[in-house]
C-alpha positions in Angstrom: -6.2 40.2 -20.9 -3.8 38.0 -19.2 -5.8 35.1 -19.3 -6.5 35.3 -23.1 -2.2 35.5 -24.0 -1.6 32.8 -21.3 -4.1 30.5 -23.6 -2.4 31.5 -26.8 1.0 30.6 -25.6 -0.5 27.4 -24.0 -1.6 26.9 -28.0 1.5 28.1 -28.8 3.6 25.7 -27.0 1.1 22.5 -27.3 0.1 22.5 -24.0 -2.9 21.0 -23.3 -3.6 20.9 -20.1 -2.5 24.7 -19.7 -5.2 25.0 -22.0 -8.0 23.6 -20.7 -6.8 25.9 -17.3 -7.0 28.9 -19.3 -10.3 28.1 -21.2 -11.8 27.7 -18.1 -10.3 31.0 -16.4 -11.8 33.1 -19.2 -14.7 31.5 -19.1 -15.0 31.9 -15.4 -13.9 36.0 -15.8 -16.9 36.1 -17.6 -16.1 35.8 -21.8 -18.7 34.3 -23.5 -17.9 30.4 -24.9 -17.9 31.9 -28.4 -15.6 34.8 -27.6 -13.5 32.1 -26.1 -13.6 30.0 -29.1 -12.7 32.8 -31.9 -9.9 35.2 -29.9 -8.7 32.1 -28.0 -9.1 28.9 -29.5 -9.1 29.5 -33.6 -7.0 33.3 -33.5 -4.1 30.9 -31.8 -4.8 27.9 -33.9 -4.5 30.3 -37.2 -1.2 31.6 -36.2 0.5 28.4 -35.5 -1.0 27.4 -39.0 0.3 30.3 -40.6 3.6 29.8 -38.8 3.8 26.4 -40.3 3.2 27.2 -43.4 5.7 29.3 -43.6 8.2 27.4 -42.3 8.7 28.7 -38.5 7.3 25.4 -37.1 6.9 22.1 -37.7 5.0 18.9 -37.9 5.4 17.7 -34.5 4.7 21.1 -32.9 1.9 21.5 -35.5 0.1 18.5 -33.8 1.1 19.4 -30.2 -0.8 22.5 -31.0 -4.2 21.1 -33.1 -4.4 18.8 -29.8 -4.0 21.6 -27.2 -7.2 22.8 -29.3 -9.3 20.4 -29.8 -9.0 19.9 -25.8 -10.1 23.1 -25.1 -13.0 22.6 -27.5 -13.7 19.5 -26.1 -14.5 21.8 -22.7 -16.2 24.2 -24.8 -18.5 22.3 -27.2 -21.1 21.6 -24.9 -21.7 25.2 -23.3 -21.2 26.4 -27.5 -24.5 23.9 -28.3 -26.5 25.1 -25.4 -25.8 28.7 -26.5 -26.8 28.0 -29.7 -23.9 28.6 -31.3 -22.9 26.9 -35.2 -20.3 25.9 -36.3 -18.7 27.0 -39.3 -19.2 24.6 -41.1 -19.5 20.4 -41.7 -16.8 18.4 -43.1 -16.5 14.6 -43.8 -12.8 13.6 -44.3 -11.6 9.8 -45.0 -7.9 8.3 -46.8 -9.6 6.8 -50.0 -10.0 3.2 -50.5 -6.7 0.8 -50.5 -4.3 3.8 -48.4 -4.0 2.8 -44.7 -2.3 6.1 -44.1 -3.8 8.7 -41.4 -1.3 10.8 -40.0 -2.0 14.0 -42.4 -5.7 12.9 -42.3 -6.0 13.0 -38.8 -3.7 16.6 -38.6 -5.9 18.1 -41.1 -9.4 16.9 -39.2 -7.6 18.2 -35.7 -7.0 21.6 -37.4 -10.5 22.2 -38.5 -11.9 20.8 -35.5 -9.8 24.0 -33.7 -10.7 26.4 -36.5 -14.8 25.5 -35.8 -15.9 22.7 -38.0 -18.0 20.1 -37.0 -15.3 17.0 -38.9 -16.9 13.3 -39.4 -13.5 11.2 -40.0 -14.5 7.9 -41.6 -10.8 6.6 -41.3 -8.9 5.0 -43.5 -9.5 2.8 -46.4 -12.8 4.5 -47.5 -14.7 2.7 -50.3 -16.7 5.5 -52.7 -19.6 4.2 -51.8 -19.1 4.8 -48.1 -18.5 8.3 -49.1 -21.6 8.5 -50.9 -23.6 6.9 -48.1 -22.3 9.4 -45.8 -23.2 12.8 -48.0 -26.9 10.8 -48.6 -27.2 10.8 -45.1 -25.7 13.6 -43.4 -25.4 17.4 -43.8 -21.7 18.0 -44.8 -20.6 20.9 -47.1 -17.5 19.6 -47.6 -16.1 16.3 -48.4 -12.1 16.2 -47.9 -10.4 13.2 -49.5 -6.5 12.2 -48.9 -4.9 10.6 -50.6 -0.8 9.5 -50.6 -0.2 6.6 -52.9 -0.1 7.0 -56.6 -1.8 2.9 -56.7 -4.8 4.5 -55.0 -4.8 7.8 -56.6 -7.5 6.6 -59.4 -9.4 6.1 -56.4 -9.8 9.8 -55.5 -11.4 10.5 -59.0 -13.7 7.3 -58.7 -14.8 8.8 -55.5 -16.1 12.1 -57.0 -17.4 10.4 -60.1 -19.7 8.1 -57.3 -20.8 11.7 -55.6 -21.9 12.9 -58.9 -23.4 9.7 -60.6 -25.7 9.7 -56.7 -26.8 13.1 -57.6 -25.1 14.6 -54.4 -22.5 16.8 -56.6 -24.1 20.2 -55.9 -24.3 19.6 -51.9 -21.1 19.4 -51.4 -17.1 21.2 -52.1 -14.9 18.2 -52.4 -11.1 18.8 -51.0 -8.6 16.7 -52.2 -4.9 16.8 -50.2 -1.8 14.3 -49.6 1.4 12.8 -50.9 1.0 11.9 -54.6 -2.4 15.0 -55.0 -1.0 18.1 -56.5 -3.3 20.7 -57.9 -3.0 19.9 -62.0 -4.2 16.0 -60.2 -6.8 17.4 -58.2 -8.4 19.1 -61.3 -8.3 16.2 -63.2 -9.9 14.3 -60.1 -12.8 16.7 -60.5 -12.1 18.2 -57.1 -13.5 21.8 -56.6 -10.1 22.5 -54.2 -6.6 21.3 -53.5 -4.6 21.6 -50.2 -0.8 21.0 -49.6 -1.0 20.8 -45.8 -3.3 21.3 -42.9 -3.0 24.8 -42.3 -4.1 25.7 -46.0 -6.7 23.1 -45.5 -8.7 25.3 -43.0 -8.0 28.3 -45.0 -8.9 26.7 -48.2 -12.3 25.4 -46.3 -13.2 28.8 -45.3 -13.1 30.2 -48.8 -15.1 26.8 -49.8 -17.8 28.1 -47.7 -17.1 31.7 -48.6 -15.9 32.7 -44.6 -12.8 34.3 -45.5 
């Protein structure tokens, strides 16, 4: 369909408002918001991840693209809820507490916001017990933490050790990505995954939740 390569280029290219034009053309030739989403939305998202990751593209067309998306799903989330359609699954992502950083925070929430999640981003700065208050409260399967100083590092395993001394451990898969995190660190955190980038966070959320 014409429509449905016209979108992925769009994606491709991190044209957002091309996007939101071709969403609503296929929705309008009669795919279903959910078809929309998976062979439009996240099948373009995953190739421009996949093409990062190996090099072909980089950061700044990375987070052209994420935004294209998570325009189009801005169009789409409404007519997704009244079709009843899930998401894939619920993540809470925040920098831990004393890094002010948020640029490959707020990639990584853009990306799985295109691949399906429903993303919480508490920001910046986050204190354990904010994290801990927020996995009480809500219904999040996964709890991504970033992290890019080594001075707040320490922070990333109190964070985890607060999850677990509340009793919330077995809710939730916590991710654990940035500068200084490695995956030797994010084992020693206690972190059940580690992700170098944003397109092998999505990935390494999907096998979290067993959808890949």
């Amino acid at each position: 369909m014409e429509a449905l390569n016209d979108l992925h280029e769009a994606i491709s290219r991190g044209d957002a408002q091309k996007v939101l034009e071709m969403t609503g053309a296929l929705l309008q030739a009669g795919m279903t918001p959910e078809k929309v989403l998976n062979v439009g939305l996240i099948e373009a998202l995953e190739k421009v991840g996949s093409a990062f990751a190996s090099g072909e593209l980089f950061l700044p067309e990375i987070m052209l693209s994420a935004h294209a998306v998570q325009k189009g799903m801005q169009y789409l989330e409404p007519l997704l809820a009244e079709a009843g359609v899930e998401p894939r699954g619920s993540v809470l992502i925040g920098t831990v507490k004393g890094d002010q950083h948020d640029i490959g925070k707020n990639i990584v929430a853009m990306m799985l916001r295109g691949a399906g999640f429903r993303v919480k981003d508490l920001g910046v700065d986050v204190d354990a017990q904010r994290f801990v208050a927020e996995v009480r409260e809500g219904t999040f399967q996964i709890v991504a933490m970033s992290t890019l100083l080594m001075t707040c590092l320490p922070w990333t395993q109190k964070t985890i050790e607060a999850v677990d001394e509340a009793g919330l451990r077995s809710r939730v898969k916590i991710l654990v990505g940035g500068a200084v995190m490695d995956a030797k660190r994010a084992r020693e955190s206690g972190a059940d995954a580690y992700a170098p980038d944003a397109a092998r966070a999505v990935d390494v959320s999907k096998e979290l939740l067993g959808l890949s």
